[in-house]
C-alpha positions as CSV (number, residue, x, y, z in Angstrom):
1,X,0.0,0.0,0.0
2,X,1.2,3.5,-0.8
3,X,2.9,4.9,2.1
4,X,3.5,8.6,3.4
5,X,6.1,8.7,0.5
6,X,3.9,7.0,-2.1
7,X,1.1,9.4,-1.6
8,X,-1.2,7.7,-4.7
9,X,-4.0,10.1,-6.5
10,X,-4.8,13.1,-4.6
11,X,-8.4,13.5,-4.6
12,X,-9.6,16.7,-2.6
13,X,-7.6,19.3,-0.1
14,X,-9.4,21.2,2.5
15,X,-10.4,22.0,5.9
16,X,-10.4,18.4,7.8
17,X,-6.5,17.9,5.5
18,X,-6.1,16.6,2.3
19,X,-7.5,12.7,1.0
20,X,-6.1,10.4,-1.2
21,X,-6.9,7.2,-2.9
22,X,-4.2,4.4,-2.9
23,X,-3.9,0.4,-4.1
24,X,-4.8,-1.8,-0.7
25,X,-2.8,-4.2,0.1
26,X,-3.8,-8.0,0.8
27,X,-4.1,-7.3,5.0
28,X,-7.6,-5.5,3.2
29,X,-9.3,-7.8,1.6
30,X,-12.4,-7.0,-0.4
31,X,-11.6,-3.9,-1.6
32,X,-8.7,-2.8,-4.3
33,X,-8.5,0.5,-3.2
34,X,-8.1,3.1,-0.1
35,X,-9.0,5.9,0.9
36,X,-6.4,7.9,3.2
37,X,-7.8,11.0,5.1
38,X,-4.8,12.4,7.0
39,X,-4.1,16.4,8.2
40,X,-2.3,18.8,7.1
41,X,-0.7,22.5,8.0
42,X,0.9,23.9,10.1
43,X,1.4,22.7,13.9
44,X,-1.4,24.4,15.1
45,X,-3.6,23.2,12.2
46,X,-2.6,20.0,12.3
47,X,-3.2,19.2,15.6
48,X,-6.8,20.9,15.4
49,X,-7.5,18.6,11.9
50,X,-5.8,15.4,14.4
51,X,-8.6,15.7,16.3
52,X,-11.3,15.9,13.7
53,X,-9.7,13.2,11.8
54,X,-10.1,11.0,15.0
55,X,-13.5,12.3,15.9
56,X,-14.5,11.1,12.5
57,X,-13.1,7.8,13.0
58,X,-15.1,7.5,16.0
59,X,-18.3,8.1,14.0
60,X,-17.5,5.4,11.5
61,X,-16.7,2.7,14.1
62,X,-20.7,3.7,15.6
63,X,-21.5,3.0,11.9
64,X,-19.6,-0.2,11.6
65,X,-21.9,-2.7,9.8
66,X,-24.2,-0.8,7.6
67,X,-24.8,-1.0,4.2
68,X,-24.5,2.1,2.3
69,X,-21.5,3.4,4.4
70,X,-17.9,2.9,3.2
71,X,-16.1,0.4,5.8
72,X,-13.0,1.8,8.0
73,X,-10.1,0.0,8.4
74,X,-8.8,2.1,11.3
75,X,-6.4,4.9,12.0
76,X,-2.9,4.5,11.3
77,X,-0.3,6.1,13.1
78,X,-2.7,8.1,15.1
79,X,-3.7,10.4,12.1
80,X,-4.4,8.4,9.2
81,X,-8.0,7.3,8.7
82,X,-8.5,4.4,6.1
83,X,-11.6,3.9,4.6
84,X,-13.1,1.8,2.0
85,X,-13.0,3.6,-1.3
86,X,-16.1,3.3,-3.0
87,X,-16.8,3.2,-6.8
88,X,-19.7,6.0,-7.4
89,X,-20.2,9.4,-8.6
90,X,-21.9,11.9,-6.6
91,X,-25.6,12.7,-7.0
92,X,-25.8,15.2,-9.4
93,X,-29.6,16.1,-8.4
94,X,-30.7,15.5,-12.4
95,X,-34.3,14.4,-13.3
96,X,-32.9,11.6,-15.5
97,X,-29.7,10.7,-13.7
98,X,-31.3,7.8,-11.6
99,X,-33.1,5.1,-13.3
100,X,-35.3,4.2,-10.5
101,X,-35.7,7.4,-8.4
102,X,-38.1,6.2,-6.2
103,X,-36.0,2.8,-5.2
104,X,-32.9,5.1,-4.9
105,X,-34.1,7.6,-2.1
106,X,-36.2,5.1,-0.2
107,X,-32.7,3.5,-0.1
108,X,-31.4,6.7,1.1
109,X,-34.3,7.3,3.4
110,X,-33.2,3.9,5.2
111,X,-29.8,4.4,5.3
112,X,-30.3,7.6,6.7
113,X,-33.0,6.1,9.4
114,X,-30.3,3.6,10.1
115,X,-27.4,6.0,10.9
116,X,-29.5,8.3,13.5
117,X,-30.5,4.9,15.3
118,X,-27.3,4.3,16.0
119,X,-27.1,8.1,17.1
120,X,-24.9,9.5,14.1
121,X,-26.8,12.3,12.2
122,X,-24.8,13.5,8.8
123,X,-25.4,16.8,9.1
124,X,-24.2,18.1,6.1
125,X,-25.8,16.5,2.9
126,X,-27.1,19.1,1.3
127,X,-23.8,19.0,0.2
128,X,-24.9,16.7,-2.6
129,X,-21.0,15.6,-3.0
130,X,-21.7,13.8,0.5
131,X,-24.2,11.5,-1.5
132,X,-22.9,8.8,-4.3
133,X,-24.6,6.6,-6.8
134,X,-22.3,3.5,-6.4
135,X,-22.3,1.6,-9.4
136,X,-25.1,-1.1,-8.8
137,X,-27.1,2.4,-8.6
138,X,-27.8,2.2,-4.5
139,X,-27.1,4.9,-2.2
140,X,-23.4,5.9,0.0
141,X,-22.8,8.2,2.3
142,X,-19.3,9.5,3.0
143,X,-17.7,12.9,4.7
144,X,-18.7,12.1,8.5
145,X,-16.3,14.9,9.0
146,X,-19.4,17.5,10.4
147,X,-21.5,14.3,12.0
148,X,-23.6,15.3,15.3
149,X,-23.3,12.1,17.3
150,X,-25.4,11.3,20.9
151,X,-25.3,8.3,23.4
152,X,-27.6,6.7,25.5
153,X,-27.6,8.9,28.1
154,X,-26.6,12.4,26.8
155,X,-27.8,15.4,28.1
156,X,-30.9,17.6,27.2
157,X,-28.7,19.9,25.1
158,X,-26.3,17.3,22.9
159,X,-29.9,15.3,22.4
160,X,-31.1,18.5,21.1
161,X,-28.6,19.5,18.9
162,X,-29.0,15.5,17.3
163,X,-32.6,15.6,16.9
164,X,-32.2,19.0,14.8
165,X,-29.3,17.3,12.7
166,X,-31.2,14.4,11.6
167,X,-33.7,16.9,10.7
168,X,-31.8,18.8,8.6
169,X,-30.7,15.5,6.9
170,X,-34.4,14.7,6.5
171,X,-34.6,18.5,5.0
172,X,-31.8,17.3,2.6
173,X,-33.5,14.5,1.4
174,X,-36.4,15.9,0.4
175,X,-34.4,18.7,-1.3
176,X,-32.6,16.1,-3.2
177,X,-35.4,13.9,-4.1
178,X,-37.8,16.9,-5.4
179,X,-35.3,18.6,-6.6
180,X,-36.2,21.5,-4.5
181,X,-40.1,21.7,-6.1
182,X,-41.0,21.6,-2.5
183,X,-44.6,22.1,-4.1
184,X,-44.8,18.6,-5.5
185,X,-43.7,17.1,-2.1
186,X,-45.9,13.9,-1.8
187,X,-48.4,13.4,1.2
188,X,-46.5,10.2,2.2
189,X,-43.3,12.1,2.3
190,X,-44.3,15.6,3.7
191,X,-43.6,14.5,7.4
192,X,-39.9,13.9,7.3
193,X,-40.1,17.8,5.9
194,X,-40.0,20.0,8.7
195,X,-37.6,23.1,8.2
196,X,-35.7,24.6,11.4
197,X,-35.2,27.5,12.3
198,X,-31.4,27.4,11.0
199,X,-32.7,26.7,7.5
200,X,-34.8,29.4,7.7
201,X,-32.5,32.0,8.5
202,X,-29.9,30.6,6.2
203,X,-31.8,30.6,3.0
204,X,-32.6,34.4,2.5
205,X,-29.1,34.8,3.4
206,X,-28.2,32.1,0.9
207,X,-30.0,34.0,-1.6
208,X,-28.8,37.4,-1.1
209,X,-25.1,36.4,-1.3
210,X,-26.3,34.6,-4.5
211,X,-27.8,38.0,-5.4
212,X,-24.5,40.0,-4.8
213,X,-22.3,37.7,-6.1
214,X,-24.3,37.5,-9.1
215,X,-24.3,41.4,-9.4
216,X,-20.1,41.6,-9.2
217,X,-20.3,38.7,-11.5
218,X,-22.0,40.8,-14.0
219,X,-19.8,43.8,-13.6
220,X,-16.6,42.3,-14.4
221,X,-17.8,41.0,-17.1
222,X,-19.0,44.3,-18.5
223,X,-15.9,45.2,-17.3
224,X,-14.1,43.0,-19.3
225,X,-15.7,43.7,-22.1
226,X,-14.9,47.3,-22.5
């Protein structure tokens, strides 16, 4: 397996460090290739993105077992967390990208249900990145990187803060599987929509940056044209 000098294909840089995908070795059976998260930056940086690395490798050991979620083959040296690499391309939130919608997000419905009963809440799929078609056409979740986790046992507060993250991946779902026509939201699926009151503070803000940006957008341009 490609080592710390033997990097392998660098697939994405940012805040948690960088991730790469490497061959796997025989000691991982099952799969052909890795996935190695790992930080980055300077001392202080590092040591913050250490602990987030690790927190996330806590979150995929209470997700151990499910379907739909790439398996984790530890952390090596402290730093390095392995994961399954899975073959997929994200959802791309296109009317004609799925062949069987319906089978696809009841799929994702379940594996969604699945995660919060074992008290791990995504938090951050509207991202649609954070979702993949695999290539049998079923749902995977990856990026536990933002997760909102609670225990048997946690106080009012962190049991809070979870029951509003699995809304908000509920939210997401709904968004993704209606394309955000929330007007054609079915009966049978209307419950899981409930916006919070984060969501609704962060979409007029959403949409005046878009608004702003859009306008400098346009004046360059003109700019640029003169």
């Amino acid at each position: 397996m490609a080592g710390v000098g033997q990097r392998g294909e660098l697939l994405s840089a940012g805040y948690q460090g960088v991730v790469y995908k490497v061959a796997a070795g025989p000691e991982y059976p099952g799969t052909n290739y890795l996935i190695i998260k790992q930080p980055m930056g300077s001392l202080l940086v590092r040591w913050f993105r250490r602990k987030m690395i690790r927190r996330e490798h806590s979150v995929y050991m209470r997700l151990a077992g499910i379907a739909g979620i790439p398996k984790c083959f530890g952390l090596r040296g402290g730093d390095q967390l392995l994961l399954e690499f899975i073959e997929g391309q994200p959802l791309k939130l296109s009317a004609d990208e799925l062949e069987d919608r319906e089978q696809f997000f009841s799929g994702l419905l379940s594996l969604l249900q699945a995660a919060h009963r074992v008290g791990v809440a995504h938090a951050d799929l509207k991202r649609k990145e954070n979702i993949l078609i695999t290539s049998a056409g079923l749902p995977c979740l990856i990026d536990f990187g933002s997760a909102v986790t609670c225990d048997h046992g946690s106080g009012a507060l962190r049991r809070w803060v979870f029951r509003l993250a699995c809304q908000i991946d509920l939210n997401a779902w709904v968004k993704h599987k209606y394309l955000g026509r929330y007007a054609e939201i079915s009966s049978a699926d209307m419950p899981y929509y409930q916006p919070t009151f984060i969501e609704r503070i962060a979409r007029p803000v959403r949409r005046f940056w878009r608004k702003v940006t859009a306008r400098q957008w346009r004046k360059a341009r003109r700019r640029s044209h003169l």
